[in-house]
GUSE-576249 format. One line per field, with one value per atom (N, C-alpha, C): atom name; x, y, z; residue in one letter. Coordinates in Angstrom, 3 decimals, decimal comma. Example, Ala and Ser with C-alpha at 12.3 -4.5 7.8 and 13.67 -1.06 7.14 Angstrom:
# GUSE-576249
atom N|CA|C|N|CA|C $
X 13,190|12,300|13,200|12,850|13,670|12,900 $
Y -5,690|-4,500|-3,300|-2,250|-1,060|0,030 $
Z 7,800|7,800|7,800|7,080|7,140|7,870 $
rest a|a|a|s|s|s $
# end
This chain:
# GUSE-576249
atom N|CA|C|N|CA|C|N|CA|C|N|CA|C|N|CA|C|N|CA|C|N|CA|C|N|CA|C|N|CA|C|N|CA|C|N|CA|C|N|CA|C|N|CA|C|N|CA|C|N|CA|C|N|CA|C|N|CA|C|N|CA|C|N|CA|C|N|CA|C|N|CA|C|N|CA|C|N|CA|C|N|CA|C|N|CA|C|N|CA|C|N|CA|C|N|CA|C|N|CA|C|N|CA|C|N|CA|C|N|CA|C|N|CA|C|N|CA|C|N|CA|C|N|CA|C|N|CA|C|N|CA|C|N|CA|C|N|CA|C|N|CA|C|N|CA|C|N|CA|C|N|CA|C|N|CA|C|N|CA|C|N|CA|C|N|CA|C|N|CA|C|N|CA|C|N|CA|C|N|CA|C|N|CA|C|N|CA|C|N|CA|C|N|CA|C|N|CA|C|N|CA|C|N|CA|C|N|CA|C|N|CA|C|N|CA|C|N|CA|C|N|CA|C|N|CA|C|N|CA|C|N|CA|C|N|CA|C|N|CA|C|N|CA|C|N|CA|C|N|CA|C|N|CA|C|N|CA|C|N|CA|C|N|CA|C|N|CA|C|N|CA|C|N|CA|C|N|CA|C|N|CA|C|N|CA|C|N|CA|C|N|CA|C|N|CA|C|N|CA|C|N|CA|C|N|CA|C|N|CA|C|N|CA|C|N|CA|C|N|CA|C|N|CA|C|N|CA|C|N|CA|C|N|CA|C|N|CA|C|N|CA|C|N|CA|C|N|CA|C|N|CA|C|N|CA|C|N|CA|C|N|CA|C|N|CA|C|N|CA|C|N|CA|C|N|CA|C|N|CA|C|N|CA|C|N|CA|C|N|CA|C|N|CA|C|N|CA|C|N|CA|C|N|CA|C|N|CA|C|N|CA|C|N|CA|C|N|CA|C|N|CA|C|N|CA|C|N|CA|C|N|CA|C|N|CA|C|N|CA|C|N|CA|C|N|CA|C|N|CA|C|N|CA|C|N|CA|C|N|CA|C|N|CA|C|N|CA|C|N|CA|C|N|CA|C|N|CA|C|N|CA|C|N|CA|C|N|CA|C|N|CA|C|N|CA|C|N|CA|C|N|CA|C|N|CA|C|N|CA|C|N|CA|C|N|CA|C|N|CA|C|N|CA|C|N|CA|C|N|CA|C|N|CA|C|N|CA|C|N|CA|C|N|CA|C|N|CA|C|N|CA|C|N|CA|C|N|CA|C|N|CA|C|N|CA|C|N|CA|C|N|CA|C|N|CA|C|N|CA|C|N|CA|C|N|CA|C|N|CA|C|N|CA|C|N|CA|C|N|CA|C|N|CA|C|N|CA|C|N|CA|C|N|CA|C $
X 23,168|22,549|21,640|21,795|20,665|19,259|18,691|16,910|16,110|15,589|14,376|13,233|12,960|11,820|10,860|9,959|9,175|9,445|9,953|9,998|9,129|9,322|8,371|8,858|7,604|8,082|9,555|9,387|10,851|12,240|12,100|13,291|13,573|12,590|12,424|13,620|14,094|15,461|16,429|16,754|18,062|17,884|16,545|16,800|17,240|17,160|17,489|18,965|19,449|20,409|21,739|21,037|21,632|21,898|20,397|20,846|21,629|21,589|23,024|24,030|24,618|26,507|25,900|25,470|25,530|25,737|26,822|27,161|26,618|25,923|24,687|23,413|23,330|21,909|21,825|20,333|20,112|19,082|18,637|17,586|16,016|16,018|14,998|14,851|15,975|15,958|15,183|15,563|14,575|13,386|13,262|11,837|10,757|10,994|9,800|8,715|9,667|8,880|7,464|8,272|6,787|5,442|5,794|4,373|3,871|5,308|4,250|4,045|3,868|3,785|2,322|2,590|1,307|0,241|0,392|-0,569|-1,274|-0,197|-0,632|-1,057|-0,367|-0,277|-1,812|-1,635|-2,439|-1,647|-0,762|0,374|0,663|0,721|1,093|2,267|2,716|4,665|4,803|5,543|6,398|7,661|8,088|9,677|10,765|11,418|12,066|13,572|13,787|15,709|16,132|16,975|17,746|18,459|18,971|19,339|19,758|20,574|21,830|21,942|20,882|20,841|19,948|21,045|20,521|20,970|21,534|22,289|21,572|21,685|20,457|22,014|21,867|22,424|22,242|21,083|20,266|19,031|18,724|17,310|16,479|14,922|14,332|13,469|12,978|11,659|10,932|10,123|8,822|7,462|6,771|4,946|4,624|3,100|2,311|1,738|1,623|0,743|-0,701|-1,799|-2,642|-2,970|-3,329|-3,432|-5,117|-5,401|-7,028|-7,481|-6,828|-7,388|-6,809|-6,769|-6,396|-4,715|-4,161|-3,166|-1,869|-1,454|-0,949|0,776|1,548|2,802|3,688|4,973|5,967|6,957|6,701|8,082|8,926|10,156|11,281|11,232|10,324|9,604|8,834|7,690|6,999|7,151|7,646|7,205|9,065|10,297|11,081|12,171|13,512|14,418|15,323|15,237|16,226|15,740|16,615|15,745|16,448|15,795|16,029|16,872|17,640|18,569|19,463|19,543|20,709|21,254|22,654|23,103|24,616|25,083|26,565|27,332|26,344|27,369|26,090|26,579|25,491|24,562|25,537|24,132|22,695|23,117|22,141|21,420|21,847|21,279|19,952|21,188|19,800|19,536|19,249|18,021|16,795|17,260|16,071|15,493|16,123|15,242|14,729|15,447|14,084|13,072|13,154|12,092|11,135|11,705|10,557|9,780|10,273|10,057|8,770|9,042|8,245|6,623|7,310|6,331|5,322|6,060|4,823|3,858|4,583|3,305|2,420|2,883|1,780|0,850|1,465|0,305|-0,242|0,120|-0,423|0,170|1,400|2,058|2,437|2,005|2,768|3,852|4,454|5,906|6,303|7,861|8,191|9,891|9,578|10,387|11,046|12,777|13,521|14,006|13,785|14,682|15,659|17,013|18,717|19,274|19,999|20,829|22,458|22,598|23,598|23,010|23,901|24,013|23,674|22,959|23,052|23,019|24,022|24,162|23,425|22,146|20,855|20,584|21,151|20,595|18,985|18,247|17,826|17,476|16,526|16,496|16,387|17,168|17,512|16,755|15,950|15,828|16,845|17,269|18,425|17,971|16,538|16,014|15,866|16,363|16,279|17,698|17,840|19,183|19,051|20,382|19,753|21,476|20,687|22,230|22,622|23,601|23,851|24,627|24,255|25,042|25,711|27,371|27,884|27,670|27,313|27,024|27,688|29,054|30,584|31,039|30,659|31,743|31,852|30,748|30,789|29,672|28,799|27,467|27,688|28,751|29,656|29,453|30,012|30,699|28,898|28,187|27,009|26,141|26,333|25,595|25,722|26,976|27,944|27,304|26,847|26,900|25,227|24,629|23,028|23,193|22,428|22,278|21,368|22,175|21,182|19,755|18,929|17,621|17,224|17,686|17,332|17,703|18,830|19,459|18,411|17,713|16,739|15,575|14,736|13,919|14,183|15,269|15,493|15,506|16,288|16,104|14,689|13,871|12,478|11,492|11,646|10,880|11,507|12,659|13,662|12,952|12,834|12,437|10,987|10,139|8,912|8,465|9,773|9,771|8,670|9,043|8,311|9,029|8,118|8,150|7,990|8,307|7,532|7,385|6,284|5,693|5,290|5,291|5,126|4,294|3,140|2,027|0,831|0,075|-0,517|-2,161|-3,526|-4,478|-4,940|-4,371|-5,127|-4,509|-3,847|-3,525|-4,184|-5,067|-5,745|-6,524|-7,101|-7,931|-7,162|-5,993|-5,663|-4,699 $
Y 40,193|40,093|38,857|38,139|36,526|37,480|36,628|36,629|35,403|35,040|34,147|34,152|33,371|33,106|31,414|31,471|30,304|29,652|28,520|27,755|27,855|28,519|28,841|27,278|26,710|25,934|26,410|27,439|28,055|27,915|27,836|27,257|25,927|24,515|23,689|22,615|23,353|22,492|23,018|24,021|24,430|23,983|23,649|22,889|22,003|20,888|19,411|19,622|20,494|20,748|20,762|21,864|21,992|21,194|20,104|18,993|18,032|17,788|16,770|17,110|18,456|19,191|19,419|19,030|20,244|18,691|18,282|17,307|17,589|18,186|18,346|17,860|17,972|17,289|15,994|15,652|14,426|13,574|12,724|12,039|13,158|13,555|14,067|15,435|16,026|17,077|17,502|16,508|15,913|16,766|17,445|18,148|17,526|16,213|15,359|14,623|15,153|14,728|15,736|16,979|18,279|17,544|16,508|16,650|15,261|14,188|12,819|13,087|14,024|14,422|15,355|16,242|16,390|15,975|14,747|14,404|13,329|12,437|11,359|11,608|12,387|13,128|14,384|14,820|16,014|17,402|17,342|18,387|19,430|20,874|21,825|21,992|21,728|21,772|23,629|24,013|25,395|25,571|25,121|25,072|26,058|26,661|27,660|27,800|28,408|28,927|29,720|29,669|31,158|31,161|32,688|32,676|34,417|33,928|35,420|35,041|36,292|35,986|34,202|34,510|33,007|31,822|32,331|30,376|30,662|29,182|28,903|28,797|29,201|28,993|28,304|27,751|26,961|27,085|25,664|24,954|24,692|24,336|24,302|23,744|22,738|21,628|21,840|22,469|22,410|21,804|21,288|20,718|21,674|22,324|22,801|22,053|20,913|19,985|20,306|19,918|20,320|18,889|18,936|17,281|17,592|16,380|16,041|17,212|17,109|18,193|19,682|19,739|21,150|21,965|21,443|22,371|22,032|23,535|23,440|23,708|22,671|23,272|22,515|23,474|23,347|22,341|21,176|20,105|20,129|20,039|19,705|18,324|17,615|16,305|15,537|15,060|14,327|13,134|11,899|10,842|10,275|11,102|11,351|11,996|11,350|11,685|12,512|13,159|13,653|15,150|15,956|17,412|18,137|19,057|20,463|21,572|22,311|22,981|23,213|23,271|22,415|23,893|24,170|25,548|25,563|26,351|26,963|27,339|28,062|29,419|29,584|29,895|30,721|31,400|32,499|33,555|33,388|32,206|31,552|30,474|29,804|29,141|29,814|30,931|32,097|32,446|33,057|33,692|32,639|31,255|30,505|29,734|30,203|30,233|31,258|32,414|33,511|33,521|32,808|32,591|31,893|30,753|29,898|29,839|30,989|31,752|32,876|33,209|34,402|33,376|32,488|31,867|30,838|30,391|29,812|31,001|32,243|33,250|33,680|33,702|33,879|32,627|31,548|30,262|29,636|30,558|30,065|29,061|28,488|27,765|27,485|26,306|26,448|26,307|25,472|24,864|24,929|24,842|24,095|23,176|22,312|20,920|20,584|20,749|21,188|19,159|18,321|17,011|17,071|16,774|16,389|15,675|15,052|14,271|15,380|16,299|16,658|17,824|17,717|19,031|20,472|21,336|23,050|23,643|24,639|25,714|26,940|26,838|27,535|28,168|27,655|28,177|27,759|26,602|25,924|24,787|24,323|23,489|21,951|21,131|19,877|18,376|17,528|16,808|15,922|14,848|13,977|12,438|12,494|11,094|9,707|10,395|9,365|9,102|7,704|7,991|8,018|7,512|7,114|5,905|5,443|4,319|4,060|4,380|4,494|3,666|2,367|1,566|1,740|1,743|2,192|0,613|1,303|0,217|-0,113|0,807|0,395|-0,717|-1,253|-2,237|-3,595|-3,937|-4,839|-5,867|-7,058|-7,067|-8,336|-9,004|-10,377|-9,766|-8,304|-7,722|-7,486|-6,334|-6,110|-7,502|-8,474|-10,088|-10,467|-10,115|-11,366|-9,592|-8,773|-7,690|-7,547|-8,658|-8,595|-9,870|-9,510|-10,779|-12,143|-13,465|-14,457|-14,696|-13,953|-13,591|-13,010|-11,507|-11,464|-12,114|-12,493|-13,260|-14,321|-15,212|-16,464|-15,463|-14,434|-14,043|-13,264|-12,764|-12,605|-13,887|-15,057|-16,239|-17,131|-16,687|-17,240|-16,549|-14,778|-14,411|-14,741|-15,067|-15,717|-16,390|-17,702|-18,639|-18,729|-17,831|-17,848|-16,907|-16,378|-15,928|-14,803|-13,994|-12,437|-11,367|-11,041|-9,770|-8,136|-7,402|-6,255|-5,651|-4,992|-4,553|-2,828|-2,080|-0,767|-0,807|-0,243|0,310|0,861|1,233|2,347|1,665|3,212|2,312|1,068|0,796|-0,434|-2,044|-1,855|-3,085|-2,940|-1,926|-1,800|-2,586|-3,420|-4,312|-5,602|-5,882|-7,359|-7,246 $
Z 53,152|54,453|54,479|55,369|55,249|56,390|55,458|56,030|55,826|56,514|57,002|56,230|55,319|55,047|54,489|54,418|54,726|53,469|53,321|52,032|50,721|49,617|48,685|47,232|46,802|45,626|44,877|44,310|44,133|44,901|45,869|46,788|47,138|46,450|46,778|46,172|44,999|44,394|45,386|45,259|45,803|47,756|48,305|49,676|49,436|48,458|48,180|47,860|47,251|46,775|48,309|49,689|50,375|51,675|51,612|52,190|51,815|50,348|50,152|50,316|49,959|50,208|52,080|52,603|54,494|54,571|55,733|56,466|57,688|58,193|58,985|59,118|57,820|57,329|57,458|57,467|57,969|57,189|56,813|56,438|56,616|57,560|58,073|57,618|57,142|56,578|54,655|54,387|53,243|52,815|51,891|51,787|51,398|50,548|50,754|51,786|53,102|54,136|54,541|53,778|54,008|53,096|52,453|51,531|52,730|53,169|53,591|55,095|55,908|57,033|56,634|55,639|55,444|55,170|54,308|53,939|54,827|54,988|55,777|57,046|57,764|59,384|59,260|58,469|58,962|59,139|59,697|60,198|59,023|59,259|58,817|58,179|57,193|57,311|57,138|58,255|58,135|57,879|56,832|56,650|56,864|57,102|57,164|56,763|55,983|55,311|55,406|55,887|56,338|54,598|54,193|52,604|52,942|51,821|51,473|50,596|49,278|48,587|47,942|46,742|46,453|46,623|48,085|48,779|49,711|50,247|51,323|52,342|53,550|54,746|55,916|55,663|56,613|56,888|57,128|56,866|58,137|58,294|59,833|59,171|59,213|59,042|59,994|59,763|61,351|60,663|61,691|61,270|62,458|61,895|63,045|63,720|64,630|65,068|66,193|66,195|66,529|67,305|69,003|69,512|69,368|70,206|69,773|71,071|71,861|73,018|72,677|71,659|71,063|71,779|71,880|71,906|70,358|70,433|69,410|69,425|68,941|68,846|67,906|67,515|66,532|66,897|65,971|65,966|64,416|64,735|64,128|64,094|63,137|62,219|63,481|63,288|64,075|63,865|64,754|64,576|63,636|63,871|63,315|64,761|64,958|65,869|65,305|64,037|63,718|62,703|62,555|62,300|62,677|63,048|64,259|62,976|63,847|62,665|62,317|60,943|60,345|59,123|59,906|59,239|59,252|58,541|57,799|59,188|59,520|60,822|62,169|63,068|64,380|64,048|63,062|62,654|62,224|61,184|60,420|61,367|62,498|63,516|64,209|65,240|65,512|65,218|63,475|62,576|62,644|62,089|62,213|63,531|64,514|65,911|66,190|65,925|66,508|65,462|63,982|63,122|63,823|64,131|64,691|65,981|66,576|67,816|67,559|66,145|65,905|65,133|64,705|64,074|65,100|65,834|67,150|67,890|68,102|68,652|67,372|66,145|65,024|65,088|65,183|65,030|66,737|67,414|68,795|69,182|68,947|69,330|70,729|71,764|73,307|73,039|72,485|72,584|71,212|71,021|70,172|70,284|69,537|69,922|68,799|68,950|68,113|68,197|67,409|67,456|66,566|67,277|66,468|67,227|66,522|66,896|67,431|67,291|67,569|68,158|69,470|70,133|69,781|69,818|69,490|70,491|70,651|71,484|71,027|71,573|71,295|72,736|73,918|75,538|75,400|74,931|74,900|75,839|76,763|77,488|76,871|77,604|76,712|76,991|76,689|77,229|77,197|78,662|78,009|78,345|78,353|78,605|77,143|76,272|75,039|74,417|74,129|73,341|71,940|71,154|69,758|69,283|68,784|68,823|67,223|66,558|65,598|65,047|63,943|63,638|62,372|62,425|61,169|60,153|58,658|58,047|56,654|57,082|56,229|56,709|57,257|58,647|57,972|56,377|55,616|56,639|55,922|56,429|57,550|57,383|58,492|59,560|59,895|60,810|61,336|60,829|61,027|61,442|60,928|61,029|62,608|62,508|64,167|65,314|64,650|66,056|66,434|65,941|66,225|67,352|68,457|69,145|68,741|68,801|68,881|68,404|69,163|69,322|68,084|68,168|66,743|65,327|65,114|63,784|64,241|64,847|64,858|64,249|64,440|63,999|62,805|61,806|60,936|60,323|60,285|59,650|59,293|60,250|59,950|59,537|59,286|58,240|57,034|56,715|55,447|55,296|56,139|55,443|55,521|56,307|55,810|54,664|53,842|52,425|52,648|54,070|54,334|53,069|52,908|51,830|51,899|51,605|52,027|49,902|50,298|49,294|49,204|48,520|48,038|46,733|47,456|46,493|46,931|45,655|46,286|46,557|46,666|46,658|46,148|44,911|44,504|45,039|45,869|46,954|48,057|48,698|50,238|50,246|49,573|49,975|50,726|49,567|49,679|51,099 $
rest x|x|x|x|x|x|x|x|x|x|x|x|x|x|x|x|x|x|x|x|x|x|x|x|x|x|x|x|x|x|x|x|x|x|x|x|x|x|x|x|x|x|x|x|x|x|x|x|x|x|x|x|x|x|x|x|x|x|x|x|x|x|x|x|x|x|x|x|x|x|x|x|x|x|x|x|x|x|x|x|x|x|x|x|x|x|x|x|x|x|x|x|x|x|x|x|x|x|x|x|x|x|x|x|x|x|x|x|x|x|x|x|x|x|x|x|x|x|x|x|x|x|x|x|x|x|x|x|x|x|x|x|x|x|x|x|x|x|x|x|x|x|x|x|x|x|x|x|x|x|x|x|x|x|x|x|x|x|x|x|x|x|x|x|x|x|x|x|x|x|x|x|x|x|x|x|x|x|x|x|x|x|x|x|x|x|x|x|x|x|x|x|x|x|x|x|x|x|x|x|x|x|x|x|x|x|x|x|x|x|x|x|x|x|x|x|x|x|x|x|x|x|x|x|x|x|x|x|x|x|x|x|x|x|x|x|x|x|x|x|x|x|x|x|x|x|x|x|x|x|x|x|x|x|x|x|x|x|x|x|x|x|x|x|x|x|x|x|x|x|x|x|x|x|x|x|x|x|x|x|x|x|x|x|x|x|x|x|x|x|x|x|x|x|x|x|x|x|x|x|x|x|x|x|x|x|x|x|x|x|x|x|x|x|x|x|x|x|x|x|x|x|x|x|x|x|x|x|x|x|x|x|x|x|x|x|x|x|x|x|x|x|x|x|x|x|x|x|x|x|x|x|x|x|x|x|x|x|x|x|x|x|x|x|x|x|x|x|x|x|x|x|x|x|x|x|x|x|x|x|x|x|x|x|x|x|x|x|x|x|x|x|x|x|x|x|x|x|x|x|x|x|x|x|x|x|x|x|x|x|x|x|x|x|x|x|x|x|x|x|x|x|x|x|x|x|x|x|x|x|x|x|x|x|x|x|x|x|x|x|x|x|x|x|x|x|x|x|x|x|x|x|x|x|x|x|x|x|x|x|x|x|x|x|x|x|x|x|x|x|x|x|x|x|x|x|x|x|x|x|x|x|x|x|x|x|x|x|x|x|x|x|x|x|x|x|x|x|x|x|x|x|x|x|x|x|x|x|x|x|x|x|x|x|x|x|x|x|x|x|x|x|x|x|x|x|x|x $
# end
């Protein structure tokens, strides 16, 4: 029988595990994002897995977010277009919506805001004011090169040649 429950350290391999085999899954599905959403953001992470047994059936990334004028509600990744939920079968779909249904009236939640890129038949109200444009990046990098306009390939070429860098590290670079 699958049941719903909140992501425990113990379940934290076998999520990683089920976002790489689910062709559903997305970047965003990622459980490392529960620690840099937390930490950096502030945000609550409420994760949620649906599981039978000891397979996971599907996954729900939520942050509790709290705005400065106090209202509070559940997103499927903040600051992130992609998320929402990501499962095997229906069953396991609507287990972890009425989870997260049950879990916004425990945390006082107004809303909550499911982001994917793909469609769910949830009876769900949809927004359809954003797109998302997806560039395949098998296509070999000529093909990718000649499909950027003008404009940009001139401003890619002159952080080149102004030998722009990007860098990764931690506090002891905040000064410089």
């Amino acid at each position: 029988m699958t049941t719903v429950s909140e992501l425990s350290s113990d379940w934290e391999y076998r999520w990683s595990e089920y976002v790489a085999k689910s062709p559903r899954a997305t970047v965003a599905h990622e459980v490392g994002w529960r620690y840099v959403m937390a930490r950096g953001l502030g945000h609550t992470p409420k994760y949620l897995l649906a599981h039978d047994e000891d397979a996971i059936t599907g996954i729900l990334p939520l942050f509790l977010v709290t705005t400065w004028w106090r209202t509070r509600y559940l997103i499927s990744l903040p600051w992130i277009d992609y998320g929402g939920i990501c499962a095997d079968d229906e069953s396991s779909e609507k287990l972890l919506l009425q989870a997260a249904q049950q879990l916004a009236d425990q945390c006082g939640a107004e809303f909550i805001e499911f982001r994917s890129v793909e469609k769910q038949n949830l009876g769900l109200p949809l927004r359809e004011d954003k797109v998302t444009f997806l560039l395949p990046l098998n296509s070999g990098k000529d093909v990718l090169w000649k499909g950027f306009d003008a404009k940009l390939r001139n401003q890619i070429r002159k952080s080149q040649k102004s030998e722009l860098t990007t860098e990764f590290a931690g506090v002891e670079k905040l000064d410089e």
